[in-house]
N, C-alpha and C positions, 0 to 999 in steps of 0.2 A: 608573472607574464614573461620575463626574461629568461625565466629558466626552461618554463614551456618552448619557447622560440629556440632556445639552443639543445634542447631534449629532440627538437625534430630536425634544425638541422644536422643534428650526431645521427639521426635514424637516416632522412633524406643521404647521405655522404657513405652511409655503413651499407645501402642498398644500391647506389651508384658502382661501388668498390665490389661488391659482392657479383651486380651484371657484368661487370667489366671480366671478371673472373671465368665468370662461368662463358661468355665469349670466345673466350682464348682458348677453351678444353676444343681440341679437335670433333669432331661428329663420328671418326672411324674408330673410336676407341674401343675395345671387346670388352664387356661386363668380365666381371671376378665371376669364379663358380663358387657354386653356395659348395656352404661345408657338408660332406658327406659324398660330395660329384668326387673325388681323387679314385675313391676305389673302378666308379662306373670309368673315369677316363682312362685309367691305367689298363681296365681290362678292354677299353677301344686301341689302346696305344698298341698290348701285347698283342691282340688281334691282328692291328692293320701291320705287324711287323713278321705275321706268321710263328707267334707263339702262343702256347697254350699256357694262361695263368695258373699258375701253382697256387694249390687252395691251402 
């Protein structure tokens, strides 16, 4: 019985810790681009700079 009661306070404390966390992350963060977007952005980058990618 006592180990159930400190099994959920470790869970209750590890999800308090966890909201608290996830609070603090800003809201204006920009997502990661998935893997394979470098080539699409690089050829947005060479564009908007006025150059044509070398293939």
């Amino acid at each position: 019985m006592i180990r159930l009661l400190l099994v959920g306070l470790f869970a209750y404390a590890t999800y308090r810790v966890t909201m608290r966390i996830i609070e603090e992350v800003p809201g204006d963060v920009a997502p990661l681009d998935m893997p394979g977007d470098e080539r699409r952005a690089l050829r947005r980058q060479s564009a908007a700079m006025g150059v044509e990618p070398k293939r």
